[in-house]
C-alpha positions in Angstrom: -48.5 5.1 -33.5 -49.2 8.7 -32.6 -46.8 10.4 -29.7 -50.0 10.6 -27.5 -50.1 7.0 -27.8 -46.3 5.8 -27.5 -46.3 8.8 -24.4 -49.6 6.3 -22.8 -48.0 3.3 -23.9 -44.5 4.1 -22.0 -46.4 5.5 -19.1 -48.6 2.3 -18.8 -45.0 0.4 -18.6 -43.7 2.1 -16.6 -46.0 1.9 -14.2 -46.2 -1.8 -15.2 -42.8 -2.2 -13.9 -42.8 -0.2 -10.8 -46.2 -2.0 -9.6 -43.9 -5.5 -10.7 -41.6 -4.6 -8.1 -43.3 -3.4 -5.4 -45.9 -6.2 -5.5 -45.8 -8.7 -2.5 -47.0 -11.9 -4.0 -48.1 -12.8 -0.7 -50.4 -10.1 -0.1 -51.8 -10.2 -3.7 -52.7 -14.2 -2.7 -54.1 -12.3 0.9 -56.3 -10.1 -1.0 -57.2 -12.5 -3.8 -58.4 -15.2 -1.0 -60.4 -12.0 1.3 -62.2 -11.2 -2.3 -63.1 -14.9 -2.7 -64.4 -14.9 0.8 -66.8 -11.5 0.2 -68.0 -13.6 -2.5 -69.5 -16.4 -0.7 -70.6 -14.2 1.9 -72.5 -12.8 -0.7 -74.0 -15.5 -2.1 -74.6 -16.8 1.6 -76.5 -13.4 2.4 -78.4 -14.1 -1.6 -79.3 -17.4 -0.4 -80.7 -16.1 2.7 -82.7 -13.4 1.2 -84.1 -15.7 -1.5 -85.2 -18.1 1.3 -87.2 -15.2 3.3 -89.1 -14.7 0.3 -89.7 -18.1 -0.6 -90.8 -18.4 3.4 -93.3 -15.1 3.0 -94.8 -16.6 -0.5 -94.8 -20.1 1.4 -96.6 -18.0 4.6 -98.7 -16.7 2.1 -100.0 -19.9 0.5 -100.9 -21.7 3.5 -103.2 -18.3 4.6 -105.0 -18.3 1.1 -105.7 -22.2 1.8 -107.0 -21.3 5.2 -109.4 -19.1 3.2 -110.0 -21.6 0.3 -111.3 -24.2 3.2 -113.1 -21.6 4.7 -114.7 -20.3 1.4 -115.6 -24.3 1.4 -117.8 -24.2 4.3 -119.6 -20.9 4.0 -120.7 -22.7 0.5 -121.9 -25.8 2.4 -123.5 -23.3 4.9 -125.2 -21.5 2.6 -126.6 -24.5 0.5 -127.6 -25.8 3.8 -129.5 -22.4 4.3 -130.7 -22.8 0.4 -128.4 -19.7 -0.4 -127.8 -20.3 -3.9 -126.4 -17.1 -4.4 -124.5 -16.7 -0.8 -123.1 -20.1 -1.9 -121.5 -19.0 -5.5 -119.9 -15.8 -3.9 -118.5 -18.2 -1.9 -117.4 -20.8 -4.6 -116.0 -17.4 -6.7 -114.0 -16.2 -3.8 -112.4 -20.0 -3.5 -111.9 -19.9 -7.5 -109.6 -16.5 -7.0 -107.7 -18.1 -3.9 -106.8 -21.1 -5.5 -105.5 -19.6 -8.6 -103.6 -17.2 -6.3 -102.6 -20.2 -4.3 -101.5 -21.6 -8.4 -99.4 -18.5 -9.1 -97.7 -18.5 -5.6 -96.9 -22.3 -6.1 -95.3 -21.4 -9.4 -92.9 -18.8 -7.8 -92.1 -20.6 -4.7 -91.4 -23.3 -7.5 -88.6 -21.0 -9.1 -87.3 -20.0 -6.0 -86.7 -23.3 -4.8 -84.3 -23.9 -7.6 -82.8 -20.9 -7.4 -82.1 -21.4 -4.2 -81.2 -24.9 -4.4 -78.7 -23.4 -7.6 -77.6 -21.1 -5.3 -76.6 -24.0 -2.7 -74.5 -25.5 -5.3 -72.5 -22.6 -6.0 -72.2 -21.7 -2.8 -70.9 -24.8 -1.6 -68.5 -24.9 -5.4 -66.9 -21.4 -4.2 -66.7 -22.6 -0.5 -64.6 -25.4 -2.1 -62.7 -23.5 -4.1 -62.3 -21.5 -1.4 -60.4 -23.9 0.6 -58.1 -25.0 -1.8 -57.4 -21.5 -2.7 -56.5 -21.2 0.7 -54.1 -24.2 1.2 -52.9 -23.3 -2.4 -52.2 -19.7 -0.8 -50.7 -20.7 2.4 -48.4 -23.0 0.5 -47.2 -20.6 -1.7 -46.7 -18.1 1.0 -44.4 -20.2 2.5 -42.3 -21.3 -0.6 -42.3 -17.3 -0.8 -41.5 -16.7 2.4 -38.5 -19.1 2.2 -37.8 -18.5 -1.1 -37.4 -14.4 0.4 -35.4 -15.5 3.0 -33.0 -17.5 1.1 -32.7 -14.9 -1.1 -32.0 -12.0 1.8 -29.2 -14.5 2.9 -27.7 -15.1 -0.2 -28.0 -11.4 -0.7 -26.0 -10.4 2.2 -23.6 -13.2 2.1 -22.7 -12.0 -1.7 -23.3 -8.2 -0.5 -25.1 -7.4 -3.1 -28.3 -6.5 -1.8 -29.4 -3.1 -1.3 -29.1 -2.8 2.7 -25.4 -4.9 2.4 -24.8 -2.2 -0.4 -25.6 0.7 2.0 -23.1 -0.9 4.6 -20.2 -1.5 2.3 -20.9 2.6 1.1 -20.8 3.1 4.9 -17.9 1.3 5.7 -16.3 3.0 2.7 -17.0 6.5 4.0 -15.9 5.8 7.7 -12.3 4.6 6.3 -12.0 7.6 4.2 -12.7 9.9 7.5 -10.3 7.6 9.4 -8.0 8.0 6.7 -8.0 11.7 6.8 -8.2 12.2 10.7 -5.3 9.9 11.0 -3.2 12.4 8.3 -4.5 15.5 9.9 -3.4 13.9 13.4 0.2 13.4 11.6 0.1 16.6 9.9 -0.5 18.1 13.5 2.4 16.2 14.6 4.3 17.1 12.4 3.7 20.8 12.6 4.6 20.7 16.5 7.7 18.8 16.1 8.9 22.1 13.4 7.7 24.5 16.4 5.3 25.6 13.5 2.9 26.2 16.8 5.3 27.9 19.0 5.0 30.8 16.9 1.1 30.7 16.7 0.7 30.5 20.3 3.4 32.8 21.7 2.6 36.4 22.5 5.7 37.9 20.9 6.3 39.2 17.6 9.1 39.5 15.2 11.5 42.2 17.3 11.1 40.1 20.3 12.3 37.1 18.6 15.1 38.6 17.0 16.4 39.9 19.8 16.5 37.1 21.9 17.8 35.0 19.0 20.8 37.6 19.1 20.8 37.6 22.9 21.2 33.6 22.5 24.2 34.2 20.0 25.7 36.1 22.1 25.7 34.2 25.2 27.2 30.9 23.0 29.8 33.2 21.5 30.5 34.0 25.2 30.8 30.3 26.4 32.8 29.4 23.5 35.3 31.9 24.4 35.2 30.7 28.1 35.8 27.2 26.7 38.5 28.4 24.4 40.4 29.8 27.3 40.2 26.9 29.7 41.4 24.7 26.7 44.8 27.3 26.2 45.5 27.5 30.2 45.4 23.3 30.1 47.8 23.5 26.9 50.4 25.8 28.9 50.1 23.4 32.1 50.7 20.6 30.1 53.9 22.2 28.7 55.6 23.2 32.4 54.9 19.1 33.4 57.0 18.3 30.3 60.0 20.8 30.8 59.3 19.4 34.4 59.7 15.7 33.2 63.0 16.7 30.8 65.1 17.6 33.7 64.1 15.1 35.7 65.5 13.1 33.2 68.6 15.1 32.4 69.7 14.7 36.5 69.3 11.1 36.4 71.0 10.7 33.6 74.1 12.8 35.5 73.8 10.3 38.2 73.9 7.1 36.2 77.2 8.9 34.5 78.6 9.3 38.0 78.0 6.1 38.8 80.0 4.7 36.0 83.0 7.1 36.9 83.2 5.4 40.0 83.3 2.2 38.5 85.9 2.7 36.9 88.0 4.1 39.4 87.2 0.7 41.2 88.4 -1.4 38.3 91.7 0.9 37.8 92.7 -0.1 41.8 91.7 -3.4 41.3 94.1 -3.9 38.6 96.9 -2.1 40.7 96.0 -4.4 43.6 96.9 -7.2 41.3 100.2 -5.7 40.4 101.3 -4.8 43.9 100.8 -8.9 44.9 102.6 -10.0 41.7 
């Protein structure tokens, strides 16, 4: 096979195939059955035609009779009239009608049975016809259903072509969810850092430095303010407990007292004693 050829040959199945697919066997049947139809309304319109003519020849046959019976009775008139010779043009004349009359017999013959042939076929295809048509409209709906069946399978399995061009849809709008929702914590996250602050503020780099050390030195100053309110509680803390020592030191004078005297009591007791012995 010669590349000319095998290029044809792949061509012609290529083709092959893409006219396999995009065929709708449905519309093939429609066009199939309209063709059939042309058909018989060409042989109706044959039939027709071939019955005009066979009506002209027929019109045509009964006027050469007319002249055949008139060609009789100019002979008879012209014997009557002892017109030998009037009477044989006359007998001629009805000679050459009646074998026109002969020949036109002849093709109204044939078209008779053409016509009648015709007929037959005509009312053969007209049958065909309508079983080509139930034939058709039952296999347009087995199609049909067939078709649908097949588009509900299709998209309850998703793997037809429109359930494929969801799924790729559904795909791409959960990968721009996905990103948007990253990009919204990214953002997040950059505001939270004061990533932003920066960006938006008006001041630059001197400005924040200074206040940074304007902010240092204001905590510096409040820790030292706290420092020294801490030392001045220390020192009052100390005077209450030199306070609470000598309070302690004088009662413990008086309880010392107290037991002097006690003593004292118990010495004159015991003398008392004595003295009544």
């Amino acid at each position: 096979m010669g590349i000319l050829s095998r290029a044809s040959y792949v061509v012609r199945s290529k083709l092959n195939a893409l006219l396999n697919r995009a065929e709708d066997p449905t519309e093939t049947l429609e066009y199939s059955y309209e063709q059939m139809r042309d058909e018989l309304q060409d042989v109706k319109q044959g039939i027709a035609d071939l019955t005009t003519q066979k009506k002209r020849l027929e019109i045509q046959k009964r006027r050469l009779e007319e002249n055949v019976e008139k060609h009789n009775e100019q002979a008879r008139e012209a014997v009557r009239q002892d017109r030998d010779d009037l009477a044989r043009q006359a007998l001629e004349k009805k000679q050459a009608k009646m074998s026109q009359i002969e020949e036109l017999e002849g093709q109204i013959a044939d078209l008779q049975a053409t016509q009648e042939n015709l007929v037959d076929k005509k009312n053969e295809l007209q049958n065909r016809i309508e079983e080509f048509r139930t034939k058709k409209e039952t296999m347009k709906a087995r199609y049909e259903a067939a078709e649908a069946s097949s588009r509900v399978s299709e998209a309850m399995t998703g793997v037809g072509d429109e359930m494929e061009d969801v799924s790729r849809a559904i795909e791409r709008a959960e990968e721009r969810t996905d990103e948007m929702e990253a990009r919204s914590e990214a953002m997040d996250e950059l505001v939270d850092t004061g990533a932003f602050e920066d960006a938006l503020s008006d001041k630059d780099s001197i400005d924040r430095e200074l206040e940074s050390g304007r902010t240092s030195a204001e905590v510096d100053s409040e820790l030292e303010t706290l420092k020294a309110e801490m030392g001045d509680s220390g020192a009052g803390s100390a005077s209450a407990s030199a306070s609470a020592d000598s309070e302690a030191e004088t009662d413990s004078g008086a309880v010392a007292d107290v037991d002097v005297d006690e003593s004292e009591v118990e010495a004159e007791l015991e003398e008392l004693k004595d003295d009544e012995n």
